[in-house]
PyMOL commands that place a pseudoatom at each C-alpha (Angstrom):
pseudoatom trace, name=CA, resn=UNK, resi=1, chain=A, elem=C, hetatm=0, pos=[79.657, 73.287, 162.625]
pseudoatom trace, name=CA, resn=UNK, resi=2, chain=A, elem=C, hetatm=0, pos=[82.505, 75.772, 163.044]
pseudoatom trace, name=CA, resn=UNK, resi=3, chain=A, elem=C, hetatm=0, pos=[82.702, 78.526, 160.915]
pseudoatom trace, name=CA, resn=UNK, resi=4, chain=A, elem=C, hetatm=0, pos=[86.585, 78.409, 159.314]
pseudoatom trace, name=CA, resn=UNK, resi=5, chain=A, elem=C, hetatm=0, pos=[88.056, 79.794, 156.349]
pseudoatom trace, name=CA, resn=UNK, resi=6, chain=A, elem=C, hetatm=0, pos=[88.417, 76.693, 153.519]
pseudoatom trace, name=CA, resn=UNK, resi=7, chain=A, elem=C, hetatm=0, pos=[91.978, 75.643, 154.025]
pseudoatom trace, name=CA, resn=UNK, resi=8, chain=A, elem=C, hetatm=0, pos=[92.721, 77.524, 150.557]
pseudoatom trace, name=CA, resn=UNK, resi=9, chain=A, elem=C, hetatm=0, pos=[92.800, 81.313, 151.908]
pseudoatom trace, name=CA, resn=UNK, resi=10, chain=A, elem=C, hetatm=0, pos=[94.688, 79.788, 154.542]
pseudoatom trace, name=CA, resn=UNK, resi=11, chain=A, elem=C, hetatm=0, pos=[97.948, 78.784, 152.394]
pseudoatom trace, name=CA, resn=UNK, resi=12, chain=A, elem=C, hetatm=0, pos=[100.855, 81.369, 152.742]
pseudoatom trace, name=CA, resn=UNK, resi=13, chain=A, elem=C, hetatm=0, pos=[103.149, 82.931, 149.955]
pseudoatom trace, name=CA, resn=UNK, resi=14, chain=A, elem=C, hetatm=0, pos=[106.627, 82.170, 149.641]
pseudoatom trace, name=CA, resn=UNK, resi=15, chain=A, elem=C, hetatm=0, pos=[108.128, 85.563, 150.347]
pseudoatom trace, name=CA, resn=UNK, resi=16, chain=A, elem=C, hetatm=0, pos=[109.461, 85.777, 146.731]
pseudoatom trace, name=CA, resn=UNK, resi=17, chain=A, elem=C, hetatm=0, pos=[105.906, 84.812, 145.359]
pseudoatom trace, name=CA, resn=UNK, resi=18, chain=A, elem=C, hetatm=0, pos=[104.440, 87.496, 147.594]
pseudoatom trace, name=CA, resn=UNK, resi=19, chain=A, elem=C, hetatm=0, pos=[106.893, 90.335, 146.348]
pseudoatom trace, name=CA, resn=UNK, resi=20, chain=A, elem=C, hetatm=0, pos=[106.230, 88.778, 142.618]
pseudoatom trace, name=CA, resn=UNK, resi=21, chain=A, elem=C, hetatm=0, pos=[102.047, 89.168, 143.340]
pseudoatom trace, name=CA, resn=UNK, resi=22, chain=A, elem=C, hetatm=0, pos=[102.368, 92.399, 144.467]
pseudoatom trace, name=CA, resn=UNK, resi=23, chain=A, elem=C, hetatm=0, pos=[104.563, 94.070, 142.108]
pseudoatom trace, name=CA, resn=UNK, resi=24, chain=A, elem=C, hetatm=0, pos=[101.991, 92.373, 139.528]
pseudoatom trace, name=CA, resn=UNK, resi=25, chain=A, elem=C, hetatm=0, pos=[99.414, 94.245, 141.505]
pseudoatom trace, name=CA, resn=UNK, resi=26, chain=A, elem=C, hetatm=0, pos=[100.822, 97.723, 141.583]
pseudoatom trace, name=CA, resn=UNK, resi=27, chain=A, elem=C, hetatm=0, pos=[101.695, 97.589, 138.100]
pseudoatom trace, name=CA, resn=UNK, resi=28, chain=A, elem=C, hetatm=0, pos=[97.789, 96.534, 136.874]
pseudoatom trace, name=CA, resn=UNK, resi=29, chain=A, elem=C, hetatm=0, pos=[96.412, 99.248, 139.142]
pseudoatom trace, name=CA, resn=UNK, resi=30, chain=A, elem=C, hetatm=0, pos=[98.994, 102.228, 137.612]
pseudoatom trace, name=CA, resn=UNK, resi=31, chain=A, elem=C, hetatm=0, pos=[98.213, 100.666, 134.186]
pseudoatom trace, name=CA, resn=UNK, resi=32, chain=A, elem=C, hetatm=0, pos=[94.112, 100.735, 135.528]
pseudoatom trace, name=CA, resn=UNK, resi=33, chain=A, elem=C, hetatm=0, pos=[94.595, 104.363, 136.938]
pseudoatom trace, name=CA, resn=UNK, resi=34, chain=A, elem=C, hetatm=0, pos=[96.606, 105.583, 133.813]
pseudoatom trace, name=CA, resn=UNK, resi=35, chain=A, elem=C, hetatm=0, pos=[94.432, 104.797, 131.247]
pseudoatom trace, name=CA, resn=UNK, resi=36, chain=A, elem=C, hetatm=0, pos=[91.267, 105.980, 132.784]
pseudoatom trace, name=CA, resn=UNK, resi=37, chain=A, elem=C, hetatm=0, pos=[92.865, 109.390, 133.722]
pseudoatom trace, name=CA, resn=UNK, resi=38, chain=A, elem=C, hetatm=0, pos=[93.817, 109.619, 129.919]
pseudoatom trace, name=CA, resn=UNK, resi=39, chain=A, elem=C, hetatm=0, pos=[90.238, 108.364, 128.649]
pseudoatom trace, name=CA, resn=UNK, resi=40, chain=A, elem=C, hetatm=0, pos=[88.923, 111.411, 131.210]
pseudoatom trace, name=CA, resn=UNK, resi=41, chain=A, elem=C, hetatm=0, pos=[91.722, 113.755, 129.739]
pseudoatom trace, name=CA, resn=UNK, resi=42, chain=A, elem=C, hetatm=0, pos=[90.293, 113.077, 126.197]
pseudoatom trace, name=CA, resn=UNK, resi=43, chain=A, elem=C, hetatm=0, pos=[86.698, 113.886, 126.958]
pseudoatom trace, name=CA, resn=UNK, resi=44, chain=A, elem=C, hetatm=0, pos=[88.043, 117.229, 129.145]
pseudoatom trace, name=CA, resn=UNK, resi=45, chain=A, elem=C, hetatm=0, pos=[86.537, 115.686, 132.482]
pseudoatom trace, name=CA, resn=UNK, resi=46, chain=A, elem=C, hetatm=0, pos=[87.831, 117.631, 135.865]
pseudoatom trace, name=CA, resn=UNK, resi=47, chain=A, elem=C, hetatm=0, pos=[87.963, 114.293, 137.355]
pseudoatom trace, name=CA, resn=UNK, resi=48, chain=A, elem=C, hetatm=0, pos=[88.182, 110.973, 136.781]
pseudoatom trace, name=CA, resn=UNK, resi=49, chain=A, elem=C, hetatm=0, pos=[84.130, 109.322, 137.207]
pseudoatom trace, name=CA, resn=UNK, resi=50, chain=A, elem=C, hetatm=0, pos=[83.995, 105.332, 137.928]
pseudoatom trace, name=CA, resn=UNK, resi=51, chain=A, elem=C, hetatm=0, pos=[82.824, 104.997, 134.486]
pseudoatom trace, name=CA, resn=UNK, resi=52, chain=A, elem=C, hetatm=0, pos=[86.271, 105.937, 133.250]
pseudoatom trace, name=CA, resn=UNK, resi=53, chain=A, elem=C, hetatm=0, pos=[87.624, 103.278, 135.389]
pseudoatom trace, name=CA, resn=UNK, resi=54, chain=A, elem=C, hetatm=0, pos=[85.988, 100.804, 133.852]
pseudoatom trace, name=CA, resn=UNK, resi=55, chain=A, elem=C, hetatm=0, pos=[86.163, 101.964, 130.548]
pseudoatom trace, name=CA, resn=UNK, resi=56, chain=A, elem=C, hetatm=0, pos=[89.652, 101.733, 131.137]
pseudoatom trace, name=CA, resn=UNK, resi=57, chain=A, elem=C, hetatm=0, pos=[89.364, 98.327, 132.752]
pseudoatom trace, name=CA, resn=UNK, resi=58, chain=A, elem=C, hetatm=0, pos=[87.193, 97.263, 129.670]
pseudoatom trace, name=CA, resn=UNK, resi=59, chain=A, elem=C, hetatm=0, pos=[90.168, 98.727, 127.493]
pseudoatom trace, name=CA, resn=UNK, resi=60, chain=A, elem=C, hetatm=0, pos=[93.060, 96.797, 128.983]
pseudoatom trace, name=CA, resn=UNK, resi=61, chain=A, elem=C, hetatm=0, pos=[90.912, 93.487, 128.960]
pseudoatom trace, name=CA, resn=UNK, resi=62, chain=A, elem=C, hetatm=0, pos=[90.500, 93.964, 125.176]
pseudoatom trace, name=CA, resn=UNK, resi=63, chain=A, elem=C, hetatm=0, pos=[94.054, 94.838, 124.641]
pseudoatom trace, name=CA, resn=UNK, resi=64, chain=A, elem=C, hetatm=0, pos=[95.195, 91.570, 125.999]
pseudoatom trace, name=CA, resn=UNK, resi=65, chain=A, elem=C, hetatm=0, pos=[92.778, 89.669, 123.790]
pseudoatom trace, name=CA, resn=UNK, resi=66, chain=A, elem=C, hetatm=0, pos=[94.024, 91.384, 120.819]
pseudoatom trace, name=CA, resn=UNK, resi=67, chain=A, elem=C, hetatm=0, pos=[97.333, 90.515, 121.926]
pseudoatom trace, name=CA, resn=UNK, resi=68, chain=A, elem=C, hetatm=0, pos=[96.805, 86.893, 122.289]
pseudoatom trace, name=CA, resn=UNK, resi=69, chain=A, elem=C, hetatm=0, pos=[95.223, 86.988, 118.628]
pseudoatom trace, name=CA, resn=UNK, resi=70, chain=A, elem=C, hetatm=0, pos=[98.367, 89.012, 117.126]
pseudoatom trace, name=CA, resn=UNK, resi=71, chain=A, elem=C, hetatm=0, pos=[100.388, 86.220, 118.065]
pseudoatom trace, name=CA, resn=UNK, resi=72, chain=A, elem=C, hetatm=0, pos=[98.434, 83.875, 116.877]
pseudoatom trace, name=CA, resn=UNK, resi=73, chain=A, elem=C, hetatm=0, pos=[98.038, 85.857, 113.361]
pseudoatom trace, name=CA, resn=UNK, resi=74, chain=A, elem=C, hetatm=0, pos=[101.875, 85.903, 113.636]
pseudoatom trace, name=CA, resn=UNK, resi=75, chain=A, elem=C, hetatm=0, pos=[102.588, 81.893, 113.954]
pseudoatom trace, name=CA, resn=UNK, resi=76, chain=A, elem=C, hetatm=0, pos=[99.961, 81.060, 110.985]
pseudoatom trace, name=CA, resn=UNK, resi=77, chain=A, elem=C, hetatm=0, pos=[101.950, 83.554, 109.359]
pseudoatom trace, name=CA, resn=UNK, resi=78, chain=A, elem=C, hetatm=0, pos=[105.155, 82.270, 110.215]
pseudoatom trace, name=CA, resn=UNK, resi=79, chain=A, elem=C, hetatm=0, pos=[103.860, 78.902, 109.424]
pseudoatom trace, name=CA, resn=UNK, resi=80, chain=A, elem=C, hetatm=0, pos=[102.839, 79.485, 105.698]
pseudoatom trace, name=CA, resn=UNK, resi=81, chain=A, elem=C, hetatm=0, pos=[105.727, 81.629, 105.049]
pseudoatom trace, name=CA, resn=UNK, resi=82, chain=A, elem=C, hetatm=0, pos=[107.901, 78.468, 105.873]
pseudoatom trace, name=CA, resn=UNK, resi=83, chain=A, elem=C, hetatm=0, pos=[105.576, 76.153, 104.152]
pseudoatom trace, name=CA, resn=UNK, resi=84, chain=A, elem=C, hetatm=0, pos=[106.306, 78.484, 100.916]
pseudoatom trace, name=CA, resn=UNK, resi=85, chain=A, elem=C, hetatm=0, pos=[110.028, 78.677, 101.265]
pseudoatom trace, name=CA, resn=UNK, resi=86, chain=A, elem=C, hetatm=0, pos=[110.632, 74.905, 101.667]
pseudoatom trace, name=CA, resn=UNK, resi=87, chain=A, elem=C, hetatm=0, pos=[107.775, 73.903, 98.983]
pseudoatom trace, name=CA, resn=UNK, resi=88, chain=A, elem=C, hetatm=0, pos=[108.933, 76.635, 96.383]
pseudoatom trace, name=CA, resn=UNK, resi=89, chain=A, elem=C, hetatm=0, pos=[111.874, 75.649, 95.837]
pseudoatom trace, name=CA, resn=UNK, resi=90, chain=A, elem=C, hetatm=0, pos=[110.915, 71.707, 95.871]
pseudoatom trace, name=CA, resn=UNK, resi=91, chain=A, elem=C, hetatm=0, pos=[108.316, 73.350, 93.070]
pseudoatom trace, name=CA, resn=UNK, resi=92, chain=A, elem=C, hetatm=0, pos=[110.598, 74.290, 90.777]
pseudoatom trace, name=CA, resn=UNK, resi=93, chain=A, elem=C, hetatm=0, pos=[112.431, 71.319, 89.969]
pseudoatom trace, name=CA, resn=UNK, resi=94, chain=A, elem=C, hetatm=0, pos=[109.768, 69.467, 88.266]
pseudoatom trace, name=CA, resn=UNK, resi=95, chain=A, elem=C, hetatm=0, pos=[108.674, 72.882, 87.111]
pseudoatom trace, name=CA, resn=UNK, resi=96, chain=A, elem=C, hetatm=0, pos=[105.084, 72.547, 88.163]
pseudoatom trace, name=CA, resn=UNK, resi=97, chain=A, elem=C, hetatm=0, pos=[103.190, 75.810, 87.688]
pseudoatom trace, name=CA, resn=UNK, resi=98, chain=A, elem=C, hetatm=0, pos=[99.977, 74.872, 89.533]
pseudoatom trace, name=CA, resn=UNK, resi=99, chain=A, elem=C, hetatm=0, pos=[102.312, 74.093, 92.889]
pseudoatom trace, name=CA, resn=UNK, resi=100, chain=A, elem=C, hetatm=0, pos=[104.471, 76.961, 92.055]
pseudoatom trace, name=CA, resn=UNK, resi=101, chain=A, elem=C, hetatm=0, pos=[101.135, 79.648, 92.043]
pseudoatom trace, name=CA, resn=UNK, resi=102, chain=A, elem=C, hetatm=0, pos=[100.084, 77.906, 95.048]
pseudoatom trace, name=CA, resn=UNK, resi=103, chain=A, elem=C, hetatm=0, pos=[102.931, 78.221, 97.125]
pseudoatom trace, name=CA, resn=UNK, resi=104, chain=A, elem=C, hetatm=0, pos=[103.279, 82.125, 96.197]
pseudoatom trace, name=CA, resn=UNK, resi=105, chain=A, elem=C, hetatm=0, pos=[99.717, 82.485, 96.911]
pseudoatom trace, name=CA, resn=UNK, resi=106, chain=A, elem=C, hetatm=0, pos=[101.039, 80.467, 100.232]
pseudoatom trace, name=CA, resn=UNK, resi=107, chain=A, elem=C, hetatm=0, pos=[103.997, 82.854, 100.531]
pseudoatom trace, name=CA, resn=UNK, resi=108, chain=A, elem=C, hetatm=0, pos=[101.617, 86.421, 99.889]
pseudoatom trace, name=CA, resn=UNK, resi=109, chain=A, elem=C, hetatm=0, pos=[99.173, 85.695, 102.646]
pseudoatom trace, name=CA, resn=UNK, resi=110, chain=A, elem=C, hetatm=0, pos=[101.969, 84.365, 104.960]
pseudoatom trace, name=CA, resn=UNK, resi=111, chain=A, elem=C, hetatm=0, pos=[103.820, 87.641, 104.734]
pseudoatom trace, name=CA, resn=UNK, resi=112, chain=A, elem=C, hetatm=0, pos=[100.513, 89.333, 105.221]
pseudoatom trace, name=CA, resn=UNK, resi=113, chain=A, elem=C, hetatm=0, pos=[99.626, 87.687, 108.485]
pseudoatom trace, name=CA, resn=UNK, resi=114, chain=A, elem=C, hetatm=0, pos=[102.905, 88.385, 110.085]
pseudoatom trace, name=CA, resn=UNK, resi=115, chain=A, elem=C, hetatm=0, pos=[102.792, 92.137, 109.231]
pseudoatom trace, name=CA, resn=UNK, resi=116, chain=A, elem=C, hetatm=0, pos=[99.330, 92.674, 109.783]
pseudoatom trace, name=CA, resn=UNK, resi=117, chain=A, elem=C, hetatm=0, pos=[100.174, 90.519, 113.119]
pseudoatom trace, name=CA, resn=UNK, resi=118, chain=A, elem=C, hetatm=0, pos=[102.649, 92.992, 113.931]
for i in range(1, 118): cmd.bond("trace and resi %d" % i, "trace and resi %d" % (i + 1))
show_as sticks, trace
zoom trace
């Protein structure tokens, strides 16, 4: 049996892709480098130690998470706040107090989630 590379790692960029993956790249690795000079800035370090690195690794991973759950915080928000505006006013018509409390209730937390989301 010969020993070749699967035909995956063979496959070529399109030059556009290429410039896309490395720009990508460069801007990870300044965002990398950055933040672990700053995290060995705060403690006073003369140089940056690999542990910053991945501290700072560790801190852009998280920050993307949190990200992801922001937006999500956000579109329940955005959600319930809709829910409220469309069912308050239906609400007062019939002028039912239990849907009325509800729907503010609806309306408070809504407005909570997409501030606390942003």
């Amino acid at each position: 049996m010969e020993n070749r590379p699967p035909q995956v790692v063979n496959k070529e960029f399109h030059p556009q892709a290429k410039d896309h993956a490395q720009e990508l790249i460069n801007n990870f690795a300044t965002s990398l480098i950055f933040q672990a000079k700053l995290l060995a800035f705060r403690r006073g370090a003369e140089i940056v130690l690999s542990r910053d690195v991945d501290e700072a690794l560790n801190f852009i991973s998280q920050e993307r998470t949190q990200n992801w759950r922001k937006k999500l915080v956000i579109a329940i928000g955005g959600a319930m706040l809709g829910a409220f505006l469309e069912g308050f006013v239906g609400a007062l018509s019939p002028v039912n107090v239990t849907q009325i409390v509800l729907y503010v209730i609806m309306g408070f937390t809504g407005m909570f989630l997409v501030f606390w989301g942003t």
